[in-house]
C-alpha positions, 0 to 999 in steps of 0.5 A: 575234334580235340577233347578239352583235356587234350587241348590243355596238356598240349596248350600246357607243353607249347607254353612250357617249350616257350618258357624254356627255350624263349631265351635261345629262340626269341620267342616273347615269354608271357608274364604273370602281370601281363607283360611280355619279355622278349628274350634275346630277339635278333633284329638284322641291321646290315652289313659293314662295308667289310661285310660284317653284320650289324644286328639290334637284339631286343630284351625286356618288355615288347609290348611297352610303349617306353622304348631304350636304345643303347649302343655298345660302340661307335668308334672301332677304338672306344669298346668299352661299352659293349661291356656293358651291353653284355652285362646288360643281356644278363640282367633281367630288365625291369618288365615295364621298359622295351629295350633295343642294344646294339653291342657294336654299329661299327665293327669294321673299325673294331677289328682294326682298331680304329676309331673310323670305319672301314672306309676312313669316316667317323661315324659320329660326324656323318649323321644328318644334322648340322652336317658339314664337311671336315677333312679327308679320308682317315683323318681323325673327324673325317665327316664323309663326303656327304651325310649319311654316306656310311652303310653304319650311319644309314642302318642306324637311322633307320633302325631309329625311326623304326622303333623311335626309342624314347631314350638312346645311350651312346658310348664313348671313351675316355672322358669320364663324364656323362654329356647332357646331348639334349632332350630332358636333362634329367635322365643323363643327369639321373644316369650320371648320378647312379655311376657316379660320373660328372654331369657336363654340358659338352660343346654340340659338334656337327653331324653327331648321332645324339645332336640328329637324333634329339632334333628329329625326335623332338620328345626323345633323349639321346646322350653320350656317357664317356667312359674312362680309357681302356676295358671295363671291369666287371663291377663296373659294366653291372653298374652302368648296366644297372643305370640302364635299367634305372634311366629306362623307368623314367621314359616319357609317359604316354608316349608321344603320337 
């Protein structure tokens, strides 16, 4: 039998290696309001057709029922997000929001900087609704020869009904705008305001991942910020970070059944 004293040192030292290492190991770190803080949780996806692999890493509060996505890149020549997606790693999120990145679903394309995949389709023509047919192989909308016939755009809707997150930011380039995709307006509009980007309504285009997305979870928001062209700056990654951070508190509550 362990003497309670005993007990509390070694109780004491768990909770100590899991303060100091919960960062590098994923390992939920328990806060004094109750919340858990999921540090760097890894969440492998699969891989690209060219056999790299595509991971979600979870950062803030676990055990929130407000849950944020946020992808870094689509097309392998549109990078800029994933600037933000690493700012946004090292920001300590708001303990009240559960949010999911996923710095790169098409890293294929990234490494020949192209804006398809690996195998000549744009991703964002490839999701589900409203799909349609457009072009061949390479061609610059090439929407695949049927919907979701892309390993990237499966995972991804996987991962999507998996955690159903109550708002989903997808980055694109280089329109400097922020698109109210559909769902609640008042989020990508907030978000807009917070980076100081227009707020526009872009014309709905067949088989997108934000046009999917809000037609299947009808309570949830996914929209598209367009970034302007080439890299980011630091400044300006914290900002969009920062947004992040702002939109997330105004995920829907009580989250839907």
């Amino acid at each position: 039998m362990i003497r309670r004293e005993g007990f509390s040192r070694a109780l004491g030292a768990v909770i100590v290696l899991a303060l100091l290492h919960g960062g590098g190991l994923g390992v939920p770190v328990a806060e004094p309001d109750g919340s858990v803080l999921a540090h760097n949780k890894r969440v492998r996806l699969g891989r690209s057709p060219g056999g790299r692999v595509i991971k979600a890493v979870q950062i803030g509060d676990a055990t929130s029922d407000d849950t944020v996505l946020v992808v870094g890149a689509i097309h392998g020549n549109e990078r800029a997000g994933i600037a933000i997606v690493d700012a946004l790693r090292k920001i300590r999120p708001v303990p009240d929001a559960d949010i999911w990145i996923v710095r790169d679903l098409n890293p294929d394309g990234r490494a020949a900087n192209t804006r398809q995949n690996g195998r000549g389709v744009d991703l964002n023509r490839n999701f589900g609704y409203k799909w349609r047919a457009i072009g061949e192989r390479w061609d610059t909308y090439y929407s695949g020869p049927r919907r979701f016939s892309e390993p990237e755009s499966r995972m991804a809707k996987r991962f999507i009904l998996d955690v159903r997150p109550d708002i989903t930011i997808w980055y694109h380039q280089a329109m400097e705008l922020v698109d109210e995709s559909g769902g609640n307006e008042r989020i990508p509009k907030r978000y807009a305001r917070v980076v100081d980007l227009p707020f526009v309504h872009l014309k709905r285009l067949p088989g997108t991942a934000t046009r999917w997305q809000n037609h299947t979870l009808r309570k949830s928001t996914a929209f598209v910020v367009e970034l302007p062209a080439g890299s980011l700056s630091k400044r300006s990654a914290k900002r969009h970070a920062r947004a992040v951070i702002e939109v997330a508190r105004m995920a829907p509550r009580p989250r839907r059944g």
